[in-house]
Each structure stands twice: as structure tokens, then as C-alpha cells.
C-alpha positions in Angstrom: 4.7 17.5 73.0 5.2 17.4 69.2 3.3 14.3 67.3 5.3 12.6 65.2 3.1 12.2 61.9 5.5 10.4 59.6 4.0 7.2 58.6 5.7 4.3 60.1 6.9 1.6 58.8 6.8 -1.9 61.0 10.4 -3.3 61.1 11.1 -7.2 60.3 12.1 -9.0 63.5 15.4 -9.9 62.0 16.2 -6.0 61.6 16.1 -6.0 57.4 13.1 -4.6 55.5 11.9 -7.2 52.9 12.5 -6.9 49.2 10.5 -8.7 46.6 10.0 -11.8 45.9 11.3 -13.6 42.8 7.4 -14.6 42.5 6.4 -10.9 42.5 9.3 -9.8 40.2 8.4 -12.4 38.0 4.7 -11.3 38.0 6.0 -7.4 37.3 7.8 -8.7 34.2 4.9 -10.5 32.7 2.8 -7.4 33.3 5.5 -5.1 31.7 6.0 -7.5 28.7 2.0 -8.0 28.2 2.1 -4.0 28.0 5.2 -3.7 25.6 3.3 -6.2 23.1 0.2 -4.3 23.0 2.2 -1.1 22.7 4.1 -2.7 19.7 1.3 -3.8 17.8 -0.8 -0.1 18.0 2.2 1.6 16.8 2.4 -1.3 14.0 -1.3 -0.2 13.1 -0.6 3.3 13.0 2.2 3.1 10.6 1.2 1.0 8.4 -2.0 3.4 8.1 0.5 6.2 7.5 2.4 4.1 4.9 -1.2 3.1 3.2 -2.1 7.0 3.0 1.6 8.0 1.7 1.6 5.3 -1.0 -2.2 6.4 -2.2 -1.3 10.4 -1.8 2.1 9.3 -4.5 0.0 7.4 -6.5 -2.8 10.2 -7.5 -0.1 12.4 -8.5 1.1 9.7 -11.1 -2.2 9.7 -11.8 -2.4 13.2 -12.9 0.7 13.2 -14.8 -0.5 10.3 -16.7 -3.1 12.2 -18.1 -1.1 15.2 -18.1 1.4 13.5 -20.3 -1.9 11.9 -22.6 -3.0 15.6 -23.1 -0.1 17.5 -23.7 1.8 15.0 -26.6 -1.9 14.6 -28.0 -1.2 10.9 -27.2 -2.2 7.6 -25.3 -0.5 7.4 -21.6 -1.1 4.7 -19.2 -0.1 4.1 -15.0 0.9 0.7 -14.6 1.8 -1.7 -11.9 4.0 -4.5 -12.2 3.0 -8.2 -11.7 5.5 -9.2 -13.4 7.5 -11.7 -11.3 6.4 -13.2 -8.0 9.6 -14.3 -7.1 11.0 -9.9 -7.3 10.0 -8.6 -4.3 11.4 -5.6 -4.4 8.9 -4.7 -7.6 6.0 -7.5 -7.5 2.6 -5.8 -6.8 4.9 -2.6 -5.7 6.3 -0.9 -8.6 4.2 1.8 -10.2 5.4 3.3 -13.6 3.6 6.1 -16.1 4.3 5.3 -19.9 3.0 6.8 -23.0 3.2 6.1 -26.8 5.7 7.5 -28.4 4.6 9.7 -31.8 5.5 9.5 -35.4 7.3 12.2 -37.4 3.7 12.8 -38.5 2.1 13.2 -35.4 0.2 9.7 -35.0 0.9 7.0 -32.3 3.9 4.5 -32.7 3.6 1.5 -31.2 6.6 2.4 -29.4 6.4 2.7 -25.7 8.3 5.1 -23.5 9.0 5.6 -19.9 8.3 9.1 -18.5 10.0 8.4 -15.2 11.0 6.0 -13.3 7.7 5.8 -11.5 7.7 4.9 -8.1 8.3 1.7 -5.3 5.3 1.5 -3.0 6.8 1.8 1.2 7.4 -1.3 2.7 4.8 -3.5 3.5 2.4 -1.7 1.4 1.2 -3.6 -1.8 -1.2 -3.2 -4.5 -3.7 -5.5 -4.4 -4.8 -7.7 -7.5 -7.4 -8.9 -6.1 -9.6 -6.0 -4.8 -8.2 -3.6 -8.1 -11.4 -3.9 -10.5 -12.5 -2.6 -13.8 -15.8 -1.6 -11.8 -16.0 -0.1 -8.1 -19.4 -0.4 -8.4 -19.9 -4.0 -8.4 -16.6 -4.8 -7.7 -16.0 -7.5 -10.3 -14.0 -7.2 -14.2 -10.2 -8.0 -13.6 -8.2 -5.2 -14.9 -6.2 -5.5 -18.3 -2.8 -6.4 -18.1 0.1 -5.6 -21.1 3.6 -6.5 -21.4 5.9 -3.8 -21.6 8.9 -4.6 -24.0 12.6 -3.5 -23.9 13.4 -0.8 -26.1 15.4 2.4 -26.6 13.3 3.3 -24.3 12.4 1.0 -21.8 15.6 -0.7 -19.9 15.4 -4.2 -18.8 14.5 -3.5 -15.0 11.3 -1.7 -16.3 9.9 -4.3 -18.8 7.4 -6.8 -18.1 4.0 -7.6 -17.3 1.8 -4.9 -16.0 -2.0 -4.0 -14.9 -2.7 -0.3 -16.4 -5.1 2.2 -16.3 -5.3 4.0 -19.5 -5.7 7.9 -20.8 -6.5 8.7 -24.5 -5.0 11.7 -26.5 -8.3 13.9 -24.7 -7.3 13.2 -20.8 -10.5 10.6 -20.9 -9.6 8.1 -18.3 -11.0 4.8 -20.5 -10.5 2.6 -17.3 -12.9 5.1 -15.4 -14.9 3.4 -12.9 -11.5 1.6 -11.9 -10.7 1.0 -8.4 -7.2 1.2 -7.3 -6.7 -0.7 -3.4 -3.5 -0.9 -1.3 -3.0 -2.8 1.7 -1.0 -3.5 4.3 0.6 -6.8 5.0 3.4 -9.7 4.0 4.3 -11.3 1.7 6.7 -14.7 1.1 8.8 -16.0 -1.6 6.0 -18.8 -1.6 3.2 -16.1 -2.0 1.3 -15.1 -5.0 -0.8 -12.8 -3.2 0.3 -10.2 0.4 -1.1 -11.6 3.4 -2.7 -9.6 5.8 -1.3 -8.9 9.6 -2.9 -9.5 12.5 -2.3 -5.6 13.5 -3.2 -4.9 10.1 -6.3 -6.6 9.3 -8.5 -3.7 7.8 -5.5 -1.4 6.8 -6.2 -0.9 3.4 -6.8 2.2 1.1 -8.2 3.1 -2.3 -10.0 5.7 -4.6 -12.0 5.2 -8.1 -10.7 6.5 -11.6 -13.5 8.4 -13.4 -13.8 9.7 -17.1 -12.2 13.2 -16.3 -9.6 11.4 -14.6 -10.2 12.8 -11.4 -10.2 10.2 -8.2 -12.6 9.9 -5.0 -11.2 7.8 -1.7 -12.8 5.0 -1.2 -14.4 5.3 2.3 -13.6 1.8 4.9 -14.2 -2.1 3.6 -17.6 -1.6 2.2 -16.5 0.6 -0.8 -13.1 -1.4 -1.2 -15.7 -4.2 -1.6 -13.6 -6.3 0.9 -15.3 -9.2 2.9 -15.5 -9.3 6.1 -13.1 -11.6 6.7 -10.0 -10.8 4.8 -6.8 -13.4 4.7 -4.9 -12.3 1.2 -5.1 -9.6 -0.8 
């Protein structure tokens, strides 16, 4: 005689195998939403870290053509970011420009200022922050300089306004060196002067220090950045 090994399953009564209950479907959803939340905030974290390396990676090479630019036309060459206008989010804390003085037919500065590109516009979410951006890494106080960039020949409207800078003389000597330069991640409202951090987003933040020969070095996690341990605004 052949044994039937198939597990078997006990039959209702009634002749119907049960289904589940609204109870236990209900249960199933909670558990599948929990695990969709969690999911969404991780991949939040992740790219915003991407975005944060991106905007720091574009930012060096503006950097180098600053002084590039200084060097070359034997004149003074700066990287600026706007903070300008609270109220223009599209360029507040996000827009990034390289100018330089212009020369005379003699070869000495004007006090012209020119555009050499048009820069660039952090990624979403990313921002520069005002706050953590010092004149010394080291001790992570002396608010950077700021300058107002007028309209000229040329300088369109868009591009003028008030700006932070870093700063390259005629030799390629960084004179902001010891500057630190911080991104983060985060929001920020009409109402805001400063981003807000995320709750996904809390330490996702980036940065590296200007020196003399205008070379930069990363800033390694909160403790270089000089951030506290508790960070709400940036």
C-alpha cells in the first residue's frame, strides 16, 4: 500500500477553506506601510549624501578655476555664493559664481568686475551653509566677508547682488586660506533665513578647508565641520 505523504489540510465543517480576516489584513497593511516608511527615509539619506558629494566635487573645480583665472590674467579672482535675497530660492545660499577683476589697458586691476561663467546652482536640497562657512576651520569662528556684486557690461541683473567670497590674488595665493566651505542637506521655507535640517538628514553635511596654495582637504564627519551635536538650522 502506497502512503500518501502530502500534507493535509483539515477541511472547515461548512466545506469552504477560510480566508483572512479583515483584522489580519489590516495587521498585513500596517506591517507593509511601517516597512515602506523606513524604506523611504534610507533612500532619502542616501541621496541626499550623493547630492552633498556632487555639489562639493562641482564646487572644488570652481575652485580651481578661480585661481586658475587669478594666475593666468595676473589678476584678483574670487568664488562667491549668493545671500543675496532670502525670499529667491532658486539662488539663496545655492548659487555659486567665479568673478575676477577686469584689467586696464595697462595691465593693473579695474575696479570693474566680470563674470567668468555662469557658475553653478547647488542640487536640490543641498545648501551652503552661513553658519558653519568660517574664516578659520580651526577654531571655527570669523564670519566670512561678504561684497556686493554690481550690474555692469559685465554682470547681468540675475548675477548681481550680495555675496560671501573666497578670494585669490594675481599669484594663485588663496588669501581666505584656512576657510571652510560646508553644505548640507535639508529645507528651507519662504519664512526661513537659514535651511533646516531633516529628520533623515540630520548629519548629512559636507565640507573641505581652503589653504594658501589653494589646494582643499575634506573635512572628515561633525567634529571637523565644527557642528554641535545637536544641529536644527544651518
Amino acid at each position: 500500500m502506497i502512503q500518501n505523504t502530502t500534507p493535509f489540510r483539515k477541511q472547515p465543517p461548512d466545506g469552504r477553506f477560510r480566508g483572512f480576516s479583515l483584522i489580519e489584513m489590516l495587521i498585513v497593511i500596517a506591517i507593509m506601510s511601517i516597512l515602506l516608511t523606513a524604506g523611504a527615509i534610507g533612500i532619502g539619506g542616501l541621496t541626499g549624501g550623493k547630492s552633498v558629494a556632487s555639489a562639493l566635487a562641482s564646487t572644488e573645480t570652481l575652485f580651481e578655476e578661480a585661481r586658475s583665472i587669478a594666475v593666468s590674467k595676473g589678476t584678483t579672482a574670487r568664488v562667491m555664493v549668493s545671500v543675496n535675497d532670502p525670499a529667491d530660492t532658486a539662488n539663496y545660499l545655492k548659487r555659486i559664481v567665479v568673478v575676477y577683476k577686469e584689467l586696464n589697458s595697462d595691465g593693473t586691476q579695474s575696479s570693474t568686475w566680470a563674470l567668468s561663467s555662469r557658475g553653478m546652482v547647488l542640487p536640490d536640497q543641498v545648501y551652503f551653509s552661513k553658519t558653519y562657512s568660517v574664516k578659520n576651520q580651526q577654531t571655527g569662528t570669523g564670519a566670512l566677508d561678504t561684497f556686493s556684486l554690481p550690474t555692469s557690461t559685465t554682470v547681468k541683473q540675475p548675477f548681481a547682488g550680495k555675496y560671501v567670497y573666497y578670494e585669490f590674488n594675481s599669484e594663485g595665493i588663496c588669501t581666505t586660506s584656512g576657510a571652510s566651505f560646508i553644505v548640507g542637506s535639508g529645507v528651507r521655507a519662504l519664512s526661513d533665513t537659514n535651511p533646516r535640517v531633516t529628520g533623515g538628514a540630520k548629519r548629512d553635511f559636507g565640507g573641505f578647508v581652503v589653504w594658501r596654495n589653494g589646494r582643499t582637504s575634506s573635512l572628515r564627519g561633525p567634529d571637523q565641520m565644527k557642528l554641535p551635536s545637536s544641529v536644527t538650522t544651518f
